[in-house]
C-alpha positions as CSV (number, residue, x, y, z in Angstrom):
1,X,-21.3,54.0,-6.1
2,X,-18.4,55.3,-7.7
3,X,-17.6,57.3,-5.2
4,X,-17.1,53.9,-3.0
5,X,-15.3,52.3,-5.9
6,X,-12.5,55.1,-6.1
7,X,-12.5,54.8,-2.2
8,X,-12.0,50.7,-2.4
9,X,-9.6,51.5,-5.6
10,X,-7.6,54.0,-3.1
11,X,-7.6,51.6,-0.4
12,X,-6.4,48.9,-2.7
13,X,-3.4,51.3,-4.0
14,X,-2.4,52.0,-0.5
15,X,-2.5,48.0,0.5
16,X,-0.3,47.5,-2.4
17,X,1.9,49.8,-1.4
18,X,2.1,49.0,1.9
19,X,2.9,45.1,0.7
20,X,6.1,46.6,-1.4
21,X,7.1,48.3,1.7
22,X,6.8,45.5,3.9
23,X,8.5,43.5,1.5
24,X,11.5,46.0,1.3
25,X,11.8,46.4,5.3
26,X,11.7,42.4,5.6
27,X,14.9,42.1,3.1
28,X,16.2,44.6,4.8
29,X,15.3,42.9,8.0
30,X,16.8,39.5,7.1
31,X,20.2,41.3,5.8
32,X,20.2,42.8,9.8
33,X,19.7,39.4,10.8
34,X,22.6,38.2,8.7
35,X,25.2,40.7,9.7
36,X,24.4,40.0,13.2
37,X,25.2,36.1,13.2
38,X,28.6,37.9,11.0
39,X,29.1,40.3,13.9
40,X,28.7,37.2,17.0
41,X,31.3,35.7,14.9
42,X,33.6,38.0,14.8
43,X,33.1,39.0,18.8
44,X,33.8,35.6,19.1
45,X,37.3,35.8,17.4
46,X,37.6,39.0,19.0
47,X,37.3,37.4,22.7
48,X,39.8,35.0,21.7
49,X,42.3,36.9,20.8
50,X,41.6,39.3,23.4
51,X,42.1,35.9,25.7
52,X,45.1,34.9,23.6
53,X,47.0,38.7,24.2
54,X,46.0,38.3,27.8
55,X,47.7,35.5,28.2
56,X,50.8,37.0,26.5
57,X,51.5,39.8,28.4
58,X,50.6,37.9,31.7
59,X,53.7,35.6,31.0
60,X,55.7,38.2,29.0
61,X,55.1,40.6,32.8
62,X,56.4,37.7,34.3
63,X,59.1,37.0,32.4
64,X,60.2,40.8,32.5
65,X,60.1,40.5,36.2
66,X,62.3,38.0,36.3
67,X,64.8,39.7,34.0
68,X,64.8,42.1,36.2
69,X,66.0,40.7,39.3
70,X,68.2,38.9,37.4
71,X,69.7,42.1,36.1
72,X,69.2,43.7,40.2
73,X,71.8,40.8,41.2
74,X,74.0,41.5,38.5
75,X,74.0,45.3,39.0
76,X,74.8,44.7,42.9
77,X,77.6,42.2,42.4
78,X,79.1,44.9,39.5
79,X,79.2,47.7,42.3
80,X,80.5,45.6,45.3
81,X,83.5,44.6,42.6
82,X,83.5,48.1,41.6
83,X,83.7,49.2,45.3
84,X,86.5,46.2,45.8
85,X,88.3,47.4,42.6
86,X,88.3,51.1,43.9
87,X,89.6,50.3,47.6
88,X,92.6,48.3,45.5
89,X,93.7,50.8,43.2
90,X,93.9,53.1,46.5
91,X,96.1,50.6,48.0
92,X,98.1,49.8,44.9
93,X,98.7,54.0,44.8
94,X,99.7,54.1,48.1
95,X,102.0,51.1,47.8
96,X,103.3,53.1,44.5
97,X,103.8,56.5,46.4
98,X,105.8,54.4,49.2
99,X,108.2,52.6,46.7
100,X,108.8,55.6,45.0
101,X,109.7,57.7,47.9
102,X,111.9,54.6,48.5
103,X,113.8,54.5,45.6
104,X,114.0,58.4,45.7
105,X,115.6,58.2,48.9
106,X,117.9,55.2,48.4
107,X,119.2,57.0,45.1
108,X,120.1,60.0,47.3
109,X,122.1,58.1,49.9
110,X,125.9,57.5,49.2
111,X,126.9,53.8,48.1
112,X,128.0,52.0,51.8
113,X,131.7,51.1,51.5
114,X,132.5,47.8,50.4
115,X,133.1,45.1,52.9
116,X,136.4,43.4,52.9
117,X,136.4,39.9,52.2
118,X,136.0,38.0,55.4
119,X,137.9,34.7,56.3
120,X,135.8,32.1,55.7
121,X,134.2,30.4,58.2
122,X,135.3,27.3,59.8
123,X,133.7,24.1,58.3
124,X,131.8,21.8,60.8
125,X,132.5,18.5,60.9
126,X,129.7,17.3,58.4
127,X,131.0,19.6,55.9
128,X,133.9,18.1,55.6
129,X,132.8,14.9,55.3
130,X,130.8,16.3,52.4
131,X,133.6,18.1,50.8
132,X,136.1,15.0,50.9
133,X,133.2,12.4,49.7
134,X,132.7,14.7,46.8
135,X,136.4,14.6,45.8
136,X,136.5,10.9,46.3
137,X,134.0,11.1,43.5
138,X,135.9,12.9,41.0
């Protein structure tokens, strides 16, 4: 008989220890459990700001695409005026180069004689009328 007693004894020790153990994994099971309703939480906040950036760059894309053409319009109407501006200062040189020549030239030619005073012309018959009514008024 004591040979089954140390075997119930044994069996006994082992149950007991197999009752800590169980006891140890089902704390450490809860603590899982609680960390894991932490963690959905925090997915949850994570899928909203997720959502919320999303969202941000959709209307910040937009708004950059919009900027864009905006600045594509700009960009054209600067070269056509820079185009305009070009085909003027070409104009404006050649007009420069002409009146230059011109003034060369006219610098170079002799002074024309002076004209002598020519008898004035004959008044018409309205001018005179004009002439004598303003020396009526005087």
């Amino acid at each position: 008989m004591t040979a089954g007693l140390a075997l119930d004894g044994l069996i006994a020790l082992l149950l007991v220890a197999t009752i800590v153990y169980a006891a140890m994994l089902n704390r450490r099971l809860q603590n899982i459990r609680n960390g894991r309703a932490e963690l959905e939480a925090t997915i949850a906040e994570f899928a909203q700001a997720t959502a919320r950036a999303e969202a941000g760059v959709a209307r910040l894309r937009q708004h950059a695409e919009s900027e864009a053409a905006e600045l594509d319009r700009r960009l054209e109407r600067a070269r056509a005026a820079v185009d305009e501006l070009g085909f003027l200062v070409e104009r404006a040189e050649a007009l420069g180069g002409r009146l230059e020549a011109g003034i060369r030239g006219a610098r170079d030619r002799p002074a024309p004689p002076a004209a002598a005073p020519s008898a004035p012309e004959p008044a018409t018959g309205a001018e005179d009328e004009l002439l004598h009514a303003l020396q009526s008024l005087r």
